[in-house]
Structure formats: C-alpha cells, structure tokens
Backbone as CSV, one residue per row, in Angstrom:
resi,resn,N_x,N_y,N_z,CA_x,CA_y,CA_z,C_x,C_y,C_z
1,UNK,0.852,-1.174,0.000,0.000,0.000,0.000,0.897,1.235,0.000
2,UNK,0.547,2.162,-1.162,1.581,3.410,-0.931,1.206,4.402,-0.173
3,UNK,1.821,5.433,0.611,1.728,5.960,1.557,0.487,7.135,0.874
4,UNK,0.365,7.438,-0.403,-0.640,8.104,-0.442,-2.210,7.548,-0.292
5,UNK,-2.517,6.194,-0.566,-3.584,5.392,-0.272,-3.503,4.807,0.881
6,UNK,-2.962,5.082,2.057,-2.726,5.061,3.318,-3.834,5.964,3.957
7,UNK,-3.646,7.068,3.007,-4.169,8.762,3.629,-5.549,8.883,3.133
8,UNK,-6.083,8.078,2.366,-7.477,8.261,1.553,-8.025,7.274,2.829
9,UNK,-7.481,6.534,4.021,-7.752,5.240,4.407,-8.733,6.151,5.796
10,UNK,-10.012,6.200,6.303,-10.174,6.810,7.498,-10.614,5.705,8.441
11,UNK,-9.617,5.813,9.482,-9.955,4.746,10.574,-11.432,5.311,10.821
12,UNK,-11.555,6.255,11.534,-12.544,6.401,12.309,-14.772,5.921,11.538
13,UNK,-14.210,5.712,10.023,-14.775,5.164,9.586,-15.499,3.888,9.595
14,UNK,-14.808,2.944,10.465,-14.698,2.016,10.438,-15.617,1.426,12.049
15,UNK,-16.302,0.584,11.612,-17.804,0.342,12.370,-17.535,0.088,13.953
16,UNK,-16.373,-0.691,13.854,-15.820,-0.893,15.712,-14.887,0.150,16.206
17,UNK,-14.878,0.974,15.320,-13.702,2.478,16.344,-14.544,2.956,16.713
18,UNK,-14.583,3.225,18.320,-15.636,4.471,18.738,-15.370,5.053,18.437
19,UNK,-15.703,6.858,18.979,-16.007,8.057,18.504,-14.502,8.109,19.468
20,UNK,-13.597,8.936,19.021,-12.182,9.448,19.626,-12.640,11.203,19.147
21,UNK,-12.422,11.987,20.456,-11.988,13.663,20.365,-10.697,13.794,21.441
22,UNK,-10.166,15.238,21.203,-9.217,15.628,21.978,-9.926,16.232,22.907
23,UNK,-9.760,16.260,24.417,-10.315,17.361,25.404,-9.755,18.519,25.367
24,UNK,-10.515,19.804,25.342,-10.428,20.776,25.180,-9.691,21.031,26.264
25,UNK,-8.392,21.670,26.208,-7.566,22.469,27.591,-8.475,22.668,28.321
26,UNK,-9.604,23.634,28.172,-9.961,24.088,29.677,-11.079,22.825,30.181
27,UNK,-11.066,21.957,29.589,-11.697,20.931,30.390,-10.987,19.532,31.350
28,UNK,-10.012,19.754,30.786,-8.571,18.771,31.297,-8.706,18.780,33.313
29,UNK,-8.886,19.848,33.322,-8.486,20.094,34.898,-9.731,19.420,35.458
30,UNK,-10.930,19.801,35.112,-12.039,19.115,35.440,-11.745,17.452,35.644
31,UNK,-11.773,16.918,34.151,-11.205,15.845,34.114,-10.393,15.194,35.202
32,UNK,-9.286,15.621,35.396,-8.575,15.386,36.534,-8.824,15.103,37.479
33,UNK,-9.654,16.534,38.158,-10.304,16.687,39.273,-11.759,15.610,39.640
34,UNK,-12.207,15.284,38.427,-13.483,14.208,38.723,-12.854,12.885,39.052
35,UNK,-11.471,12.365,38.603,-10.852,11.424,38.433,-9.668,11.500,39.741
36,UNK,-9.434,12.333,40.112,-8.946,12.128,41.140,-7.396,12.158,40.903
37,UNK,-6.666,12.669,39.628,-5.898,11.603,38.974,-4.500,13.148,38.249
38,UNK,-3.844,12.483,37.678,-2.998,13.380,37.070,-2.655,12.857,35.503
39,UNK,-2.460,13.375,34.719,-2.517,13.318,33.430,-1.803,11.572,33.142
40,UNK,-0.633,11.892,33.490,0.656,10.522,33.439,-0.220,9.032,34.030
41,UNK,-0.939,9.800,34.915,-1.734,8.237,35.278,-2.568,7.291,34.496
42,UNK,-3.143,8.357,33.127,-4.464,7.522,32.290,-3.459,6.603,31.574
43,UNK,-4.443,5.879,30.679,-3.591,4.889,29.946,-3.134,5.668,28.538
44,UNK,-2.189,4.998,28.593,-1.123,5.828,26.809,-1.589,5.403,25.743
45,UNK,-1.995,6.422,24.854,-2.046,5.863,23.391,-0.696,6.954,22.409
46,UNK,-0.221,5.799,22.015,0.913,6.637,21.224,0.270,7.560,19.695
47,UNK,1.245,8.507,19.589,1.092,9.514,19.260,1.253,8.843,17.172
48,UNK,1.618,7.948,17.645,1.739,7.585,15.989,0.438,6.412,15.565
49,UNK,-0.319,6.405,16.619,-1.963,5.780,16.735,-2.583,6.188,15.157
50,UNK,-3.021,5.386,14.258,-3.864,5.830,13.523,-4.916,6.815,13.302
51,UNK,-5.268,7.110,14.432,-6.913,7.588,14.816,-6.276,8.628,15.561
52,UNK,-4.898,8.610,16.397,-4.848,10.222,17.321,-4.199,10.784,16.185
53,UNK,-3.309,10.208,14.611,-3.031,11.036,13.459,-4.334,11.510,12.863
54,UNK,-5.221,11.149,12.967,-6.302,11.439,12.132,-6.969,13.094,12.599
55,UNK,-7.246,12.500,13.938,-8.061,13.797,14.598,-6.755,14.499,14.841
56,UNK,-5.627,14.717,15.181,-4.306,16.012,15.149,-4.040,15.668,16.766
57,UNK,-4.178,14.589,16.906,-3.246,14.516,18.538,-1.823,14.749,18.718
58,UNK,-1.530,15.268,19.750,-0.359,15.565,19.975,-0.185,15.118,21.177
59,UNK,1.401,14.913,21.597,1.868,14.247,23.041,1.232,15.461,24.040
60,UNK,1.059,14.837,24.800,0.072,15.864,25.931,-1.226,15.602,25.932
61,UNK,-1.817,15.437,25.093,-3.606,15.840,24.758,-3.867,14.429,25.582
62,UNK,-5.433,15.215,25.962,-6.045,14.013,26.746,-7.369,13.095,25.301
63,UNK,-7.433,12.593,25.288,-8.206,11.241,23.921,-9.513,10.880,25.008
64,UNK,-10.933,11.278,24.763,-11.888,10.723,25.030,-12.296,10.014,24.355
65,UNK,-12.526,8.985,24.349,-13.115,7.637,23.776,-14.591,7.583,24.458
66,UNK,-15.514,7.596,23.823,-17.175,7.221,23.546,-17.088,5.901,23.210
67,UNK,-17.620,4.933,24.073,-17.641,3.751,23.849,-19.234,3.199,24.643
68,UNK,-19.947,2.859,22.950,-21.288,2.201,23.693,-21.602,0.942,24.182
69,UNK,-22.276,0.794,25.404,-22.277,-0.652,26.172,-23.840,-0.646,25.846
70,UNK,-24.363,-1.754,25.886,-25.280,-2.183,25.959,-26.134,-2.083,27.453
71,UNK,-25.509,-2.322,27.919,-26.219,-2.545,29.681,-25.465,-0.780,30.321
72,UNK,-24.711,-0.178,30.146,-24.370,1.262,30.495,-24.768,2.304,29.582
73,UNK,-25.383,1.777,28.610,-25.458,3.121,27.268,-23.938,3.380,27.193
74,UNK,-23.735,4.732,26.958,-22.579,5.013,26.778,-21.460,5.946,27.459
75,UNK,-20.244,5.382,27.598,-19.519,5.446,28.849,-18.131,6.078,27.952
76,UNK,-17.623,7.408,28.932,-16.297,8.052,28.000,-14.788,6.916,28.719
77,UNK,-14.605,6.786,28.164,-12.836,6.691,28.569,-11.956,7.276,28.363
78,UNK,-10.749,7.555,28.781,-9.414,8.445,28.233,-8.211,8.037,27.972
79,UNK,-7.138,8.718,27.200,-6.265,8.162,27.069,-5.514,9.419,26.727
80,UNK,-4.066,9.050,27.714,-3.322,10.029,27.531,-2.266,9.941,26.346
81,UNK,-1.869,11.116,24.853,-1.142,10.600,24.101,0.076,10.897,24.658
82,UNK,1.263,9.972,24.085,2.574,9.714,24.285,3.479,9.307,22.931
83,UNK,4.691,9.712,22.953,5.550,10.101,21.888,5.703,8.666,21.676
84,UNK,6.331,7.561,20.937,6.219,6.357,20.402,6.682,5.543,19.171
C-alpha cells in the first residue's frame, strides 16, 4: 500500500472504532479533578496511533473515547497521548 492510499484510508470510519476527540484544555483540569488523577496516570495511546493522526493529537492531549455498552449506554474513557 503506498503511503498516499494510506491517507485516503479513514480509521474512524470504520464500524468498531468508537467516537475518539481531543479534550479541550480548559476541560482537562475538570477531568482530573473528577478522576482524582494526574494526566501521566491515564492509559497511553501513542502519538503515531492511527486515529490520534487522524483527529491532530499531539503528546500531551487528553483522547476521550465514547464507547457504547449495551447494559451502560454510553460510557467516555481516556487516554493520555505519548511520543512512540
């Protein structure tokens, strides 16, 4: 596959990727603060991730993941990106 039909390729298209956004800076602290938690603690998704290239992640950004359950409706998760 050449790297330009790589780029026509959209993960997020694709029926089992949830919905991935970046958290907005001024919501990060919230985040935190509901979680109890500090950035370094969430789990890592590297920065060369298909899907954090897609949406413009960068090392730092916090990755909400929308993921629907059946028995919870739908529940966010996070992920902190990391260089990789």
């Amino acid at each position: 596959m050449s790297e330009e039909s790589k780029l026509d390729l959209k993960v997020s298209d694709h029926i089992y990727v949830p919905k991935h956004e970046i958290v907005p800076e001024e919501n990060v602290g919230e985040i935190l603060k509901t979680y109890n938690a500090k950035l370094e603690q969430f789990p890592y998704i590297l920065v060369s991730d298909p899907i954090v290239k897609e949406i413009g992640g960068r090392p730092g950004d916090l990755i909400k993941i929308s993921r629907k359950s059946p028995t919870a409706g739908e529940m966010p998760y996070y992920r902190f990106v990391v260089e990789g």
